[in-house]
C-alpha positions, 0 to 999 in steps of 0.5 A: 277763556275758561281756566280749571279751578283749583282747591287752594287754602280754603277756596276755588281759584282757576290756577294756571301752569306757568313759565317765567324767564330772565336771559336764559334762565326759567322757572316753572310754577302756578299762578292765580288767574286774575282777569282784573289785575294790573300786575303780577306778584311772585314770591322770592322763591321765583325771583332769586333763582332768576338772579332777580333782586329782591331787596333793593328797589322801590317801596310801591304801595298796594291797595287790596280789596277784601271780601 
């Protein structure tokens, strides 16, 4: 699959449309295209308004590879 490529915050990423859904309600925004990923992450700003939330749950600790 190709994605186009997009300047964001200094760099190129391939930077697609997106649609995320909760019962009836939907809220549109981009996301990275990251093909090695084995999860999503989306800010508050997508979750609240899917009635989602953001403070209660479980601590998952997450390792990041810098380049």
């Amino acid at each position: 699959m190709k994605f186009p490529y997009q300047f964001f915050r200094g760099f190129y990423y391939p930077i697609i449309p997106v649609v995320i859904a909760k019962n009836n309600k939907e809220v549109k925004t981009s996301a990275i295209v990251d093909s090695g990923a084995t999860i999503s992450i989306f800010s508050s700003n997508v979750a609240v308004p899917l009635g989602l939330d953001t403070e209660s749950g479980n601590i998952k600790p997450m390792k990041f590879i810098a380049c």
